[in-house]
N, C-alpha and C positions, 0 to 999 in steps of 0.2 A: 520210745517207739522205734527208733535209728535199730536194738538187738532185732526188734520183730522183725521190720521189714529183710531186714539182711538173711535173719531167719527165712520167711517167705522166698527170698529169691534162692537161698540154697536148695527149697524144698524142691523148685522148679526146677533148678540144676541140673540135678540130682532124680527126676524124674517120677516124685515121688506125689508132684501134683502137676497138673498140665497147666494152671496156671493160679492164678488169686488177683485179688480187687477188693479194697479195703470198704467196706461199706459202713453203714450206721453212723452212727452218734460221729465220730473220728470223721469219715468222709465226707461228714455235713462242715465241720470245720474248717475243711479245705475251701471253699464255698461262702461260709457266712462266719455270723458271731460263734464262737466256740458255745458249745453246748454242753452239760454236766454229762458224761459218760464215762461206766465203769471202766468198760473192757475197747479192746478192738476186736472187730467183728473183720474176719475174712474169710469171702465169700470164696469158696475154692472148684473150680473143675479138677477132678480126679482123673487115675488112665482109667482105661475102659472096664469094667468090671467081668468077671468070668460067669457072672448070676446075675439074678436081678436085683440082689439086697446089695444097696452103698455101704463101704468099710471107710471108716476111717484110723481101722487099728493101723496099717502101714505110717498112717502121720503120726501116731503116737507111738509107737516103737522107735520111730527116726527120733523122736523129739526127745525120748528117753533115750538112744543112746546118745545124746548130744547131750545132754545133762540138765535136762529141762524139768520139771515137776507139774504134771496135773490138779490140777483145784478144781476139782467138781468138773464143771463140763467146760471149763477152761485150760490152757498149759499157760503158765506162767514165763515167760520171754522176758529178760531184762528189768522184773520188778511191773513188769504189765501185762497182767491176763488175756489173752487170744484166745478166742472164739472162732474156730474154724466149723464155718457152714459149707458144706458140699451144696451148690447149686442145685435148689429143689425145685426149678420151674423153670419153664423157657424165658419168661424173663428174667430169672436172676442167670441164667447160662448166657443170655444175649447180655444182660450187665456184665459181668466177666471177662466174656471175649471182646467187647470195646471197649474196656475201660482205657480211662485217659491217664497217660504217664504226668507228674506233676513234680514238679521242686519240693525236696524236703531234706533244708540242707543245703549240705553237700551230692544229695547222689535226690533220683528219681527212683517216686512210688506210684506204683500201679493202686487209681481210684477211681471208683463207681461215676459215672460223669453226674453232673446234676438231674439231667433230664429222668434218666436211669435210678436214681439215689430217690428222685419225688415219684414217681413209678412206685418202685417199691413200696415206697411208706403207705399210699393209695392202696397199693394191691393185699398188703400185709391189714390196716384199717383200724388198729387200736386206738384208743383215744389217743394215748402217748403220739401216734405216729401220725395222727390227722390235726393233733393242735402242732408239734414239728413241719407237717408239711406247710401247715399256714403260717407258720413262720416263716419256713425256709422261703416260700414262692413271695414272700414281703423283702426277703432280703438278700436273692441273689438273682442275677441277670439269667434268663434262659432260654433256649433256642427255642420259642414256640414252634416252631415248623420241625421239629425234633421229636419235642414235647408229643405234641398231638399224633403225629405218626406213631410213636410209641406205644401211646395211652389206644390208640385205634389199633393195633396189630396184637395188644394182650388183654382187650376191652374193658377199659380201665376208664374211656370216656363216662358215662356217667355219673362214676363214683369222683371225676372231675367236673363235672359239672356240677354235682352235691360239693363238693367243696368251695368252689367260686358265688355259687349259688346263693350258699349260706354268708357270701361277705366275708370268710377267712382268706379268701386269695386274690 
């Protein structure tokens, strides 16, 4: 993970992303018990586009001339596949631009905060991401005064309440 992130910070450098925030499976582990996950998932704000359609070919031409290889809808970094998501909703753009810097290592990595990381899984709703989140809210401490501001600003409270509801949180 040490090539990715490094990767990520040169892409910001470099100006080629405005920033990234590691999310999924990978930023749940920052947080709790490590979780089985393929890939890293990083959630990216792009510069501003000249249309309405998001590109991500500029990250994949940097990433090819840095000698990187594509795998399906992955680039491969360091023997670990990256999933770069362009921020597709005001929540994942607000998870982004607050994410929290963390120890990894030697050097700090930009990650999705908890509050933000259970948000998502909420607002995304796959079974995969509703039995995770009832996991994750069993096993890691979180800012309910955070939490619920969140979950109220991208109305997300019900589908909180359906999860407490049912006894998984």
């Amino acid at each position: 993970m040490r090539k990715a992130v490094e990767v990520l910070e040169q892409l910001v450098r470099d100006g080629i992303l405005r920033a990234y925030a590691i999310g999924g499976g990978v930023a749940a582990t920052f947080y709790a018990e490590p979780v089985l996950t393929y890939d890293l998932d990083a959630f990216v704000l792009l510069p501003p586009a000249s249309g309405p359609l998001v590109s991500l070919s500029p990250v994949y031409e940097k990433l090819r001339s840095m000698g990187f290889a594509e795998e399906q809808e992955h680039v491969v970094v360091g023997g670990l596949p990256v999933q770069f998501i362009p921020a597709y909703n005001a929540l994942v753009e607000e998870a982004v631009a607050r994410a929290v810097e963390l120890p990894f290592g030697d050097t700090r990595v930009r990650v999705v905060s908890p509050e933000h990381l259970l948000a998502i899984m909420l607002q995304t709703g796959r079974p995969k991401d509703r039995a995770r989140a009832a996991l994750f809210v069993s096993e890691v401490e979180l800012d309910r005064h955070r939490l619920t501001d969140i979950l109220d600003r991208h109305g997300l409270a019900g589908r909180w309440a359906t999860l407490t509801h049912e006894g998984q949180a």
